[in-house]
DSSP file (Angstrom, degrees, kcal/mol; ACC not computed):
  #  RESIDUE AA STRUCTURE BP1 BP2  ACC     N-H-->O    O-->H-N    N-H-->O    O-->H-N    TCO  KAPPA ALPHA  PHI   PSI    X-CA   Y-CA   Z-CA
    1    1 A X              0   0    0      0, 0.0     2,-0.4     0, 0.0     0, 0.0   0.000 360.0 360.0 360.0 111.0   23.4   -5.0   10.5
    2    2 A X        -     0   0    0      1,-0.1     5,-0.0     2,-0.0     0, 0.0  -0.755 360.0-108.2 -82.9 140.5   22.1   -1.3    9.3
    3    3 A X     >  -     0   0    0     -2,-0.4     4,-1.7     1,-0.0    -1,-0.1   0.089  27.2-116.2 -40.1 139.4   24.3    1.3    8.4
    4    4 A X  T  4 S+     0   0    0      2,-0.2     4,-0.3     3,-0.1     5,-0.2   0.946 122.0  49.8 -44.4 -64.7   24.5    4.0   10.8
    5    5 A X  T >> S+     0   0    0      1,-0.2     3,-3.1     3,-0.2     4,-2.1   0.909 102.7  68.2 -10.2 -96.2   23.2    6.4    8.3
    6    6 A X  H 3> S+     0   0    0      2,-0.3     4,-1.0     1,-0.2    -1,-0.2   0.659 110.7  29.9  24.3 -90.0   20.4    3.6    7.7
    7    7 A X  H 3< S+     0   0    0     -4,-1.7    -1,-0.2     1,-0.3    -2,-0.2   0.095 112.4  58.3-114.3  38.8   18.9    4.2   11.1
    8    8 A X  H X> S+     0   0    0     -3,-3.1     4,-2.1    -4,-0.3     3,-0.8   0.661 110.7  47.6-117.0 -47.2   19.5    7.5   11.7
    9    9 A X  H 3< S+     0   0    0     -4,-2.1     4,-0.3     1,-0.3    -2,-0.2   0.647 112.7  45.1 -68.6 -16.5   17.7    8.2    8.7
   10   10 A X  T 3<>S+     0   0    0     -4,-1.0     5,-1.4     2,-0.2    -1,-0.3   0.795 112.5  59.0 -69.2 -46.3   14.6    5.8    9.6
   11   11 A X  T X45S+     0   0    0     -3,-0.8     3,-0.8     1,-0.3    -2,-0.2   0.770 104.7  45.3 -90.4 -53.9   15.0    7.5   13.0
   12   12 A X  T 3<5S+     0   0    0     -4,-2.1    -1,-0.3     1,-0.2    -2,-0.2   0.727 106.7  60.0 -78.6  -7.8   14.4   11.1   11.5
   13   13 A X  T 3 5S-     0   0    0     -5,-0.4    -2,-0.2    -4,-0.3    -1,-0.2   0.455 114.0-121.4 -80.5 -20.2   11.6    9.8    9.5
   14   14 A X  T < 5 +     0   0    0     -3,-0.8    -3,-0.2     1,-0.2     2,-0.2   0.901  60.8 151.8  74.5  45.1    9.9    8.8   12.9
   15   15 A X      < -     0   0    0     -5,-1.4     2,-0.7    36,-0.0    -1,-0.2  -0.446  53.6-128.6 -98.0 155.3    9.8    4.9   11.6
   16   16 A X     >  -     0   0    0      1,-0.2     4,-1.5    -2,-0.2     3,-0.3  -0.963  21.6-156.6 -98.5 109.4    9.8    2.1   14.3
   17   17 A X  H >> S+     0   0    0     -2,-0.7     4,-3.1     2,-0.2     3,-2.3   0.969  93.0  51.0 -54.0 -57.6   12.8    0.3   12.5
   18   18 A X  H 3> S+     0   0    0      1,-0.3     4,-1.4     2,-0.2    -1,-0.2   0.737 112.4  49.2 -60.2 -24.7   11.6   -3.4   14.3
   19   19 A X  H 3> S+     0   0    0     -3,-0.3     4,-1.1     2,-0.2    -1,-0.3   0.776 113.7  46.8 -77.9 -36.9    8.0   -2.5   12.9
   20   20 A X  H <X S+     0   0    0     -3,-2.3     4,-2.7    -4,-1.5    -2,-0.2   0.886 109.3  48.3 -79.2 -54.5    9.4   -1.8    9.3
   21   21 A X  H >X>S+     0   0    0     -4,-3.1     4,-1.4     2,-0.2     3,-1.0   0.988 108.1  56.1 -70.3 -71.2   11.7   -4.9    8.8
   22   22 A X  H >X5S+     0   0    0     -4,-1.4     4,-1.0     1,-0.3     3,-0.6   0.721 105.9  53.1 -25.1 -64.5    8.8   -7.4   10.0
   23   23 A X  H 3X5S+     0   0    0     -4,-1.1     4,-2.6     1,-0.3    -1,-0.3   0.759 112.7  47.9 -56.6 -39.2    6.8   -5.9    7.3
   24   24 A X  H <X5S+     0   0    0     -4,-2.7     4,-2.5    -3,-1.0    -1,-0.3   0.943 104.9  50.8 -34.1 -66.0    9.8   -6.7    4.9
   25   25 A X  H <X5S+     0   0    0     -4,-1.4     4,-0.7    -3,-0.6    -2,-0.2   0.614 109.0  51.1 -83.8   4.7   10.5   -9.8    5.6
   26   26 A X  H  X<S+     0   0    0     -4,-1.0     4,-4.1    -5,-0.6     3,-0.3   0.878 114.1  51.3 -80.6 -46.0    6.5  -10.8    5.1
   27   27 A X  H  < S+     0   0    0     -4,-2.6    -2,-0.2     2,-0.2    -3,-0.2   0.713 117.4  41.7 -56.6 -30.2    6.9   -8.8    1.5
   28   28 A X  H  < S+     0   0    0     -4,-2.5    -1,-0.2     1,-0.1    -3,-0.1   0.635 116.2  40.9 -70.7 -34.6    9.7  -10.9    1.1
   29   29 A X  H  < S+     0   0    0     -4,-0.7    -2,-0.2    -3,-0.3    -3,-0.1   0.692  93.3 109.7 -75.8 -38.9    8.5  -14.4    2.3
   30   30 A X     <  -     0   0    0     -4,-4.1     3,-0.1     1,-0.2    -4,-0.0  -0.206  53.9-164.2 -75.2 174.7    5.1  -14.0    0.6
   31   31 A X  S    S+     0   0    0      1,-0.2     2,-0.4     0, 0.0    -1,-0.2   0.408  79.5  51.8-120.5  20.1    4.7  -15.8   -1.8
   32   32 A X  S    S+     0   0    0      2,-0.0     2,-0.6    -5,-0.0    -1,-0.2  -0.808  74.5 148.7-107.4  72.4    1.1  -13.5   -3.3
   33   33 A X        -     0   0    0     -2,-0.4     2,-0.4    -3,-0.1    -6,-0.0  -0.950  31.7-168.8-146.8 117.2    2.5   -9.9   -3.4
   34   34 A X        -     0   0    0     -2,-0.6     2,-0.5     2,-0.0    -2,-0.0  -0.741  16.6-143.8 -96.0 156.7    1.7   -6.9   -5.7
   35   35 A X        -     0   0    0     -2,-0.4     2,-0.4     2,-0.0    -2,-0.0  -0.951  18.0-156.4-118.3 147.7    3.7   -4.0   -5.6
   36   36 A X        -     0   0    0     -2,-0.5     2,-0.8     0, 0.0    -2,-0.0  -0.777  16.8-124.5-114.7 152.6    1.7   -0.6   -6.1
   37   37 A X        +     0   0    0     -2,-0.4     2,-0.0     0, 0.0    -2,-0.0  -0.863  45.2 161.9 -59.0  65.7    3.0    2.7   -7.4
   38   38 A X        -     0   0    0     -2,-0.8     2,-0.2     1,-0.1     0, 0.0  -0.222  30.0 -99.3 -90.6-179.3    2.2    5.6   -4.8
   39   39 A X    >>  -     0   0    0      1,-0.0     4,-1.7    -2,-0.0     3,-1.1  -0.585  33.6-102.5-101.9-162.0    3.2    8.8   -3.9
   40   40 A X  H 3> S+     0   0    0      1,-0.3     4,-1.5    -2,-0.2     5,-0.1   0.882 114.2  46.8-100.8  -0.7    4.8    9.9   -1.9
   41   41 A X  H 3> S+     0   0    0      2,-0.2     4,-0.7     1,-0.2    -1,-0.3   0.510 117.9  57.1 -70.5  -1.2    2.6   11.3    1.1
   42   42 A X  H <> S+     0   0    0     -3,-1.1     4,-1.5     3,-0.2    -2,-0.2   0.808 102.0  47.0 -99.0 -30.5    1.0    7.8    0.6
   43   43 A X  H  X S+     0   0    0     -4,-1.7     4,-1.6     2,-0.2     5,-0.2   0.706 113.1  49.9 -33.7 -55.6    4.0    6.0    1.1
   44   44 A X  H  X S+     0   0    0     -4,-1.5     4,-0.5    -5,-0.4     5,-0.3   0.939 111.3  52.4 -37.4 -83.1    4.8    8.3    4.6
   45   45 A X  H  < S+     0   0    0     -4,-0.7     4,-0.4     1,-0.2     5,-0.2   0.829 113.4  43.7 -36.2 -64.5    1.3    7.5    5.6
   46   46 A X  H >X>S+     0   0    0     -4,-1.5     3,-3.1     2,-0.2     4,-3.0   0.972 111.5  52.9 -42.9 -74.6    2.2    3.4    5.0
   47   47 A X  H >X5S+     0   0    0     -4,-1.6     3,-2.3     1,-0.3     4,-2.0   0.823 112.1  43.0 -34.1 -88.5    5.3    3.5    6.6
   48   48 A X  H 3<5S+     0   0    0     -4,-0.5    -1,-0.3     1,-0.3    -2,-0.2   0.357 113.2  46.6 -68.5  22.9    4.1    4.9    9.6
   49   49 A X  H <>5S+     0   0    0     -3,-3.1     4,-1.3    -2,-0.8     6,-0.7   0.689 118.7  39.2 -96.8 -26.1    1.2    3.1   10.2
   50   50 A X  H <<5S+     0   0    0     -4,-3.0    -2,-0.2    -3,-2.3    -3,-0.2   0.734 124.0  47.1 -87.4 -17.2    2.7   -0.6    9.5
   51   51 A X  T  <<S+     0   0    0     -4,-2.0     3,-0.3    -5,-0.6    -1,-0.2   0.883 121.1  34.0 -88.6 -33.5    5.9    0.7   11.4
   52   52 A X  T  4 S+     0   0    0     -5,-0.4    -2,-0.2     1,-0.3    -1,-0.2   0.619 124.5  26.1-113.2 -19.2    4.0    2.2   14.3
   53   53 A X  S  < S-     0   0    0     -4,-1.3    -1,-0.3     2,-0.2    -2,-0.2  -0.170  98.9-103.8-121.2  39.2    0.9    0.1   15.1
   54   54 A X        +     0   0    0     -3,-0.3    -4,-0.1     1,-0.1     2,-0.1   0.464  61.8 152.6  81.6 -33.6    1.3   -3.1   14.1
   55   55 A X        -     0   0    0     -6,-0.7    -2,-0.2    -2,-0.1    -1,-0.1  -0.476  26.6-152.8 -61.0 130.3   -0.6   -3.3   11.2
   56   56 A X        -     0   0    0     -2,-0.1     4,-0.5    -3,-0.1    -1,-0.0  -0.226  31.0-108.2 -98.9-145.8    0.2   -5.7    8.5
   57   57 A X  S  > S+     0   0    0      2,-0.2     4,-1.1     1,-0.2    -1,-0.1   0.571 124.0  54.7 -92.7 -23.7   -0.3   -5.8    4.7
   58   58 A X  T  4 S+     0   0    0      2,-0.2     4,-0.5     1,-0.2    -1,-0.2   0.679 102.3  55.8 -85.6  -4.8   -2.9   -8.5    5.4
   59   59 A X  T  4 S+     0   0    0      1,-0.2     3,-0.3     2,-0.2    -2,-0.2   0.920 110.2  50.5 -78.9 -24.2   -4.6   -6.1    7.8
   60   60 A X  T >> S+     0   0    0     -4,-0.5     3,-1.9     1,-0.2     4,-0.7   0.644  90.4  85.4 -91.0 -16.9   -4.7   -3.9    4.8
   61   61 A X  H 3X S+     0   0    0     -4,-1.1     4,-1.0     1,-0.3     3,-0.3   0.604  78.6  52.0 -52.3 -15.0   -6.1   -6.2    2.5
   62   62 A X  H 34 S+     0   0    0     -4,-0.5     4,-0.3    -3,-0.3    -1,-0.3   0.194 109.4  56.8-105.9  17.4   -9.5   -6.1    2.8
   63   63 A X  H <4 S+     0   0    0     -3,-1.9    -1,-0.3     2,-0.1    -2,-0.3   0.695 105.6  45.9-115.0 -29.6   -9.2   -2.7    2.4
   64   64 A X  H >< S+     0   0    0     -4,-0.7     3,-3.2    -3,-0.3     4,-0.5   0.981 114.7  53.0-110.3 -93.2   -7.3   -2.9   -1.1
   65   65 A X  T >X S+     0   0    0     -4,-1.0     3,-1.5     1,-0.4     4,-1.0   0.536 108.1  45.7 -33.3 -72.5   -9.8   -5.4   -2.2
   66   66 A X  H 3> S+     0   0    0      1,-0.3     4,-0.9    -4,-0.3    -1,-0.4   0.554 114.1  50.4 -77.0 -14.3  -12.9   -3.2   -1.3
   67   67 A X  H <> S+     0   0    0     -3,-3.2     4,-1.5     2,-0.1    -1,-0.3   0.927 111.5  51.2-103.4 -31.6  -11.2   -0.2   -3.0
   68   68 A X  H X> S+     0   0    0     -3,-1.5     4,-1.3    -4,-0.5     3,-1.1   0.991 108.9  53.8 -31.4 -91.5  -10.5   -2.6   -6.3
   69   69 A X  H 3X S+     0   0    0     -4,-1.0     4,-2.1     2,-0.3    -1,-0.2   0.533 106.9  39.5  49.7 -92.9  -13.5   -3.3   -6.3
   70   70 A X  H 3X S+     0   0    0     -4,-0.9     4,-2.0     1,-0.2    -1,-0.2   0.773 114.8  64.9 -66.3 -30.4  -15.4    0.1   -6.3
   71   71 A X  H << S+     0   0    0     -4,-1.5    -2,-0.3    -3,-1.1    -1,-0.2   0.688 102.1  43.2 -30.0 -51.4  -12.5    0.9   -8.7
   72   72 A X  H >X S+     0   0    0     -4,-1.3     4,-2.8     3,-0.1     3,-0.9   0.959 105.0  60.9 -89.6 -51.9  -13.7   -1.5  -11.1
   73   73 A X  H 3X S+     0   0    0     -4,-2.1     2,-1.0     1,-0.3     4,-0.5   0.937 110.6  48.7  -4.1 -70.1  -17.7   -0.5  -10.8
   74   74 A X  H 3< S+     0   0    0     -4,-2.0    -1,-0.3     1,-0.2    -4,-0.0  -0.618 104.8  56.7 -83.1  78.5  -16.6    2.9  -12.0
   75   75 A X  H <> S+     0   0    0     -2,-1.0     4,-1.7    -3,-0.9    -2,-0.2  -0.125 113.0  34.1-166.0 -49.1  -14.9    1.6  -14.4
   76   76 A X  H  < S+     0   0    0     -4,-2.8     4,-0.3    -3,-0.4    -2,-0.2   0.230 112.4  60.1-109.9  22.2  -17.8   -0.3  -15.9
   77   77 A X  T  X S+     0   0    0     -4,-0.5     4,-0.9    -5,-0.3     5,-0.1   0.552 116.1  41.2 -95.0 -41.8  -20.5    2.7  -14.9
   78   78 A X  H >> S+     0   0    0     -5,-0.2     4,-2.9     2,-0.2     3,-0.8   0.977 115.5  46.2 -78.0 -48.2  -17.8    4.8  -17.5
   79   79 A X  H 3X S+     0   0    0     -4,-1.7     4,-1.7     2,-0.2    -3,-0.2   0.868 121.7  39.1 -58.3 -49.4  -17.3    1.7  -20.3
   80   80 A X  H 34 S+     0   0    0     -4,-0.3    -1,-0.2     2,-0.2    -2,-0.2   0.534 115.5  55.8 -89.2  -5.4  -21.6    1.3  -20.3
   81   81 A X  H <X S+     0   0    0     -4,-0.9     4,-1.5    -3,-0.8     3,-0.3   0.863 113.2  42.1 -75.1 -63.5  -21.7    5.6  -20.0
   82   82 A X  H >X S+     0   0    0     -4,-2.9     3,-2.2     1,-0.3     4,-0.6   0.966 111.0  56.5 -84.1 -66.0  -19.6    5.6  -23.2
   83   83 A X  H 3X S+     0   0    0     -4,-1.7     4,-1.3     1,-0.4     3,-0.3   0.612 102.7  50.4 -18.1 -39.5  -21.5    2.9  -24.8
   84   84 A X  H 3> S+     0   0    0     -3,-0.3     4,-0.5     1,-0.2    -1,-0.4   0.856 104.6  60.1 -85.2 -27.3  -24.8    4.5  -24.7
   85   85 A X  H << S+     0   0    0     -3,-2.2    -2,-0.2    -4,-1.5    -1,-0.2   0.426 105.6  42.6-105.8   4.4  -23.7    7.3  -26.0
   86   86 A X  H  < S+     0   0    0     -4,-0.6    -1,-0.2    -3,-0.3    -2,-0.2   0.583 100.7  69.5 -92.4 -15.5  -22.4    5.8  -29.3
   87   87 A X  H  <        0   0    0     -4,-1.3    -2,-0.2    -3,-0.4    -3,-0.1   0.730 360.0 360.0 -76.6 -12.5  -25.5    3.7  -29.5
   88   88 A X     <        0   0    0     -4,-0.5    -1,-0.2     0, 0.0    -2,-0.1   0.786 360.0 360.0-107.7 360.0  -27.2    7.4  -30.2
């Protein structure tokens, strides 16, 4: 049962409560789950996309992956950047 509060405050937030709790109880049932660090317009933006369309966390995955990914690239374009430039 949520608290009045609860879903008055989901409510001002413009959340689809039914949209939110599914997404829970997958984060909670899987059994492969990172949790990330955001801020906090990036967190708004999540919430109401997973709340409000449908989308889940696997629908975002291939999207986290492909950004991991390019993330790591620059990562070893900076490591072989600093390297060359002790070799001289």
């Amino acid at each position: 049962m949520v608290r009045e509060d609860q879903y008055q405050r989901l409510l001002d937030s413009g959340l689809n409560i039914s949209g939110l709790i599914r997404d829970l109880i997958d984060d909670h049932l899987s059994h492969h789950k990172i949790t990330l660090s955001v801020s906090e317009e990036t967190r708004k933006i999540y919430d109401q996309v997973v709340s409000n369309t449908g989308a889940t966390d696997a629908d975002l995955e291939k999207y986290v992956l492909e950004s991991l990914k390019k993330l790591l690239r620059g990562r070893i374009e900076q490591m072989q950047n600093l390297e060359k430039s002790l070799k001289g």
